[in-house]
C-alpha positions in Angstrom: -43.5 134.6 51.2 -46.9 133.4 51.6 -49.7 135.4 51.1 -51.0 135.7 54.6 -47.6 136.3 55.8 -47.2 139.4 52.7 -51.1 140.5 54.5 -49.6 140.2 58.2 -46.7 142.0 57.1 -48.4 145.0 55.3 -51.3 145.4 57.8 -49.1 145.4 60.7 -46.6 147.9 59.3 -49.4 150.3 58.3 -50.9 150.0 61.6 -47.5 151.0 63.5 -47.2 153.9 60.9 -51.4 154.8 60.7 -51.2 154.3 57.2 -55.0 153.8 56.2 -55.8 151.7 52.9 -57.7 151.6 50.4 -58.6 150.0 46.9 -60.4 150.3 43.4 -61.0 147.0 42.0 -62.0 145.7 38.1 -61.0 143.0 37.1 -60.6 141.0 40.4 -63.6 141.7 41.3 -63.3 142.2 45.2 -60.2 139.6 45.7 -58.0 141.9 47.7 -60.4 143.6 49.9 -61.4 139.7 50.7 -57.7 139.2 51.4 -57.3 142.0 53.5 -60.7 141.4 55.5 -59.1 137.9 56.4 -56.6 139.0 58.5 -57.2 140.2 62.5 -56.3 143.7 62.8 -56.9 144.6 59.0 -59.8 146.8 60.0 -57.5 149.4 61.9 -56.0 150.6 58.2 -58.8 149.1 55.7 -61.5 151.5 54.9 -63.1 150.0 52.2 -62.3 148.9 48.1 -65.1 149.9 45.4 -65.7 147.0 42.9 -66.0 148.9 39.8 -66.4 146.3 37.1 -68.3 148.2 34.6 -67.6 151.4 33.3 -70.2 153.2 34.2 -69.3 152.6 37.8 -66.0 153.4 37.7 -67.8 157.0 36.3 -70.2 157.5 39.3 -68.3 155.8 41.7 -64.7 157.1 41.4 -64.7 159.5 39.3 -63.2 158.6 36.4 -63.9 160.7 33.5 -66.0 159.8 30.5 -62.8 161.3 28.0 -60.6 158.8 29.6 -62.9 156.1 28.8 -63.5 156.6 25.6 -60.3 157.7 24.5 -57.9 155.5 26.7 -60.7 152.4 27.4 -60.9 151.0 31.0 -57.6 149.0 30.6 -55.2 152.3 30.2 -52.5 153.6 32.7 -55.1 156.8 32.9 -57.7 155.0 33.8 -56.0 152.7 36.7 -54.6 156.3 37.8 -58.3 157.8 37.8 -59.3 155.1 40.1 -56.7 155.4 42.5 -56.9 158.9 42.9 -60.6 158.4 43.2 -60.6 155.9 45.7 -57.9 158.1 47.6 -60.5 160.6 47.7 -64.1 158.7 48.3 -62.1 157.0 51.1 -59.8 159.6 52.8 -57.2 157.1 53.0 -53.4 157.9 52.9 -52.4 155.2 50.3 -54.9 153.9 47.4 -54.3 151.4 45.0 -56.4 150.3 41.9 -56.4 147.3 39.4 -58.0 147.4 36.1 -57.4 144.7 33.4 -58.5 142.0 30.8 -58.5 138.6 32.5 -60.1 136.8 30.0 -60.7 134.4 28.1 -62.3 137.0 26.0 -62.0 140.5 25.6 -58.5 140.6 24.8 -57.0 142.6 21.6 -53.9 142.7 19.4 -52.5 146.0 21.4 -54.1 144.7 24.9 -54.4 141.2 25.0 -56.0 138.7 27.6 -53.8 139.1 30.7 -52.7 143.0 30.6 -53.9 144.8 34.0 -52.9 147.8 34.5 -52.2 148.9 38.5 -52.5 152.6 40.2 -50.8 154.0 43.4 -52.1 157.2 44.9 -51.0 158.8 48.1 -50.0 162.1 49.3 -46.4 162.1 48.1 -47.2 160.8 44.9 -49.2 159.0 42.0 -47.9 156.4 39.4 -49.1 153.5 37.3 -47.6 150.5 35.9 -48.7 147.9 33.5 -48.3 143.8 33.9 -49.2 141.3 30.9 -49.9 137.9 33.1 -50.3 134.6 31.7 -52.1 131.7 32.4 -56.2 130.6 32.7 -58.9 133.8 34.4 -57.9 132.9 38.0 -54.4 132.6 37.6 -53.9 135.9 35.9 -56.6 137.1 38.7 -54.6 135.8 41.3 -51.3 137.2 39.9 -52.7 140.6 39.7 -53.4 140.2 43.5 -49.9 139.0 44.5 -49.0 142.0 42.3 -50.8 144.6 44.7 -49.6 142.7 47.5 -46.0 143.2 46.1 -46.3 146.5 45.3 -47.9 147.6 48.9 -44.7 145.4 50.4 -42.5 147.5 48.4 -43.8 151.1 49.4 -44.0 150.1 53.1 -40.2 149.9 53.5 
Protein backbone atom coordinates (compact mmCIF):
# COMPACT_ATOMS: atom_id res chain seq x y z
CA UNK A 1 0.00 0.00 0.00
CA UNK A 2 0.98 3.44 -0.91
CA UNK A 3 1.55 5.99 1.37
CA UNK A 4 -1.35 8.21 0.68
CA UNK A 5 -3.58 5.23 0.55
CA UNK A 6 -1.88 4.03 4.38
CA UNK A 7 -2.86 8.22 5.26
CA UNK A 8 -6.48 7.84 3.57
CA UNK A 9 -6.89 4.75 5.35
CA UNK A 10 -5.84 5.93 8.97
CA UNK A 11 -7.43 9.45 8.76
CA UNK A 12 -10.64 8.08 7.71
CA UNK A 13 -10.82 5.30 10.21
CA UNK A 14 -10.06 7.71 13.07
CA UNK A 15 -12.53 10.10 11.90
CA UNK A 16 -15.48 7.40 11.89
CA UNK A 17 -14.12 6.31 15.40
CA UNK A 18 -13.22 10.30 16.75
CA UNK A 19 -9.91 9.18 17.38
CA UNK A 20 -7.80 12.51 17.58
CA UNK A 21 -3.93 12.29 16.70
CA UNK A 22 -1.08 13.46 17.59
CA UNK A 23 2.80 13.29 17.27
CA UNK A 24 6.41 14.04 18.91
CA UNK A 25 8.96 14.24 16.32
CA UNK A 26 13.13 14.08 16.42
CA UNK A 27 14.65 12.80 14.06
CA UNK A 28 12.23 13.42 11.11
CA UNK A 29 11.98 16.50 11.72
CA UNK A 30 8.23 17.29 10.94
CA UNK A 31 7.82 14.55 7.99
CA UNK A 32 4.69 12.99 9.33
CA UNK A 33 2.75 15.87 10.52
CA UNK A 34 3.62 17.07 6.70
CA UNK A 35 2.12 13.70 5.60
CA UNK A 36 -0.80 13.91 7.48
CA UNK A 37 -1.52 17.72 6.64
CA UNK A 38 -1.56 16.49 2.91
CA UNK A 39 -4.47 14.64 3.02
CA UNK A 40 -8.40 16.35 2.90
CA UNK A 41 -10.00 15.63 6.04
CA UNK A 42 -6.81 15.11 8.21
CA UNK A 43 -7.62 18.17 10.25
CA UNK A 44 -10.76 16.52 11.86
CA UNK A 45 -8.29 14.00 13.96
CA UNK A 46 -4.79 15.96 13.69
CA UNK A 47 -4.11 18.40 16.47
CA UNK A 48 -0.74 19.08 16.02
CA UNK A 49 3.12 17.21 16.21
CA UNK A 50 6.03 19.11 18.28
CA UNK A 51 9.39 18.99 16.47
CA UNK A 52 11.55 18.36 19.25
CA UNK A 53 15.05 17.99 17.74
CA UNK A 54 17.13 19.17 20.46
CA UNK A 55 17.07 18.08 23.84
CA UNK A 56 16.31 20.81 25.44
CA UNK A 57 13.08 20.99 23.71
CA UNK A 58 11.96 17.80 24.16
CA UNK A 59 12.59 19.16 28.18
CA UNK A 60 10.34 22.32 27.86
CA UNK A 61 8.17 21.16 25.33
CA UNK A 62 7.06 17.57 26.31
CA UNK A 63 8.17 17.05 29.32
CA UNK A 64 10.73 14.75 29.25
CA UNK A 65 12.83 14.63 32.21
CA UNK A 66 16.36 15.73 32.54
CA UNK A 67 17.26 12.01 34.41
CA UNK A 68 16.05 10.36 31.31
CA UNK A 69 18.33 12.26 29.25
CA UNK A 70 21.23 11.99 30.86
CA UNK A 71 20.97 8.58 31.94
CA UNK A 72 19.09 6.97 28.87
CA UNK A 73 20.20 9.75 26.03
CA UNK A 74 17.51 10.97 23.62
CA UNK A 75 17.66 7.77 21.46
CA UNK A 76 16.27 5.33 24.49
CA UNK A 77 12.83 3.39 24.67
CA UNK A 78 12.25 6.02 27.90
CA UNK A 79 12.82 8.76 26.13
CA UNK A 80 10.47 7.93 22.93
CA UNK A 81 7.89 6.88 25.77
CA UNK A 82 8.37 10.49 27.59
CA UNK A 83 7.51 12.10 24.34
CA UNK A 84 4.55 10.27 23.66
CA UNK A 85 3.06 10.55 26.79
CA UNK A 86 3.92 14.16 26.63
CA UNK A 87 2.51 14.87 23.49
CA UNK A 88 -0.64 12.86 24.69
CA UNK A 89 -0.92 15.37 27.18
CA UNK A 90 0.19 19.00 25.55
CA UNK A 91 -2.30 17.88 22.89
CA UNK A 92 -5.37 16.09 24.57
CA UNK A 93 -5.40 13.74 21.92
CA UNK A 94 -6.62 10.01 22.35
CA UNK A 95 -3.64 8.31 20.57
CA UNK A 96 0.11 9.89 20.51
CA UNK A 97 2.99 8.69 18.83
CA UNK A 98 6.72 9.79 19.01
CA UNK A 99 9.90 9.03 16.99
CA UNK A 100 13.31 9.72 18.21
CA UNK A 101 16.48 8.28 16.50
CA UNK A 102 20.02 8.67 14.89
CA UNK A 103 19.62 9.14 11.20
CA UNK A 104 22.95 9.90 10.39
CA UNK A 105 25.62 9.98 8.84
CA UNK A 106 27.09 10.87 12.07
CA UNK A 107 26.14 10.53 15.49
CA UNK A 108 25.93 6.95 15.52
CA UNK A 109 27.80 4.59 18.27
CA UNK A 110 28.84 0.96 18.84
CA UNK A 111 25.54 0.20 21.15
CA UNK A 112 23.28 2.78 18.96
CA UNK A 113 24.43 3.02 15.59
CA UNK A 114 23.39 5.31 12.64
CA UNK A 115 19.85 4.06 11.80
CA UNK A 116 18.38 3.04 15.39
CA UNK A 117 14.98 5.11 16.12
CA UNK A 118 13.29 4.34 18.66
CA UNK A 119 9.12 4.83 18.32
CA UNK A 120 6.36 5.53 21.30
CA UNK A 121 2.61 4.78 21.47
CA UNK A 122 0.47 6.49 24.10
CA UNK A 123 -3.19 6.32 24.55
CA UNK A 124 -5.66 5.74 27.15
CA UNK A 125 -5.53 2.00 27.23
CA UNK A 126 -2.03 1.82 27.08
CA UNK A 127 1.71 2.91 26.50
CA UNK A 128 4.57 0.89 24.76
CA UNK A 129 7.82 1.53 22.76
CA UNK A 130 9.69 -0.41 20.23
CA UNK A 131 13.04 -0.04 18.68
CA UNK A 132 13.90 -0.30 14.67
CA UNK A 133 17.69 -0.25 13.31
CA UNK A 134 17.07 1.07 9.52
CA UNK A 135 19.45 0.99 6.88
CA UNK A 136 20.31 2.94 4.05
CA UNK A 137 21.56 6.96 3.35
CA UNK A 138 19.65 10.04 6.08
CA UNK A 139 16.40 10.15 3.92
CA UNK A 140 15.95 6.64 3.52
CA UNK A 141 16.20 5.65 7.09
CA UNK A 142 14.07 9.03 7.60
CA UNK A 143 11.60 7.88 5.34
CA UNK A 144 11.48 4.31 6.85
CA UNK A 145 10.91 5.55 10.21
CA UNK A 146 7.77 7.37 8.68
CA UNK A 147 6.35 4.26 6.86
CA UNK A 148 7.11 2.78 10.34
CA UNK A 149 4.55 5.20 12.21
CA UNK A 150 2.35 4.82 9.42
CA UNK A 151 2.43 0.96 9.94
CA UNK A 152 2.15 1.02 13.39
CA UNK A 153 -1.06 3.59 13.37
CA UNK A 154 -2.44 0.99 10.53
CA UNK A 155 -1.98 -1.75 12.96
CA UNK A 156 -3.72 -0.16 16.16
CA UNK A 157 -6.71 1.03 14.03
CA UNK A 158 -7.98 -2.49 13.35
Amino acid sequence: MEKRESLETIIGKAISKKIKISFAESCTGGMVSSAFTEIPGASEIFMGSAVTYSNESKIKILGVTTQTIDTYGAVSSQCAEEMAKGSLKIYETDVAMSITGIAGPAGGTEEKPVGTVWFGYASVAKTYTFKKIFKGTRDQIRTASLNQILFTLMEEMK
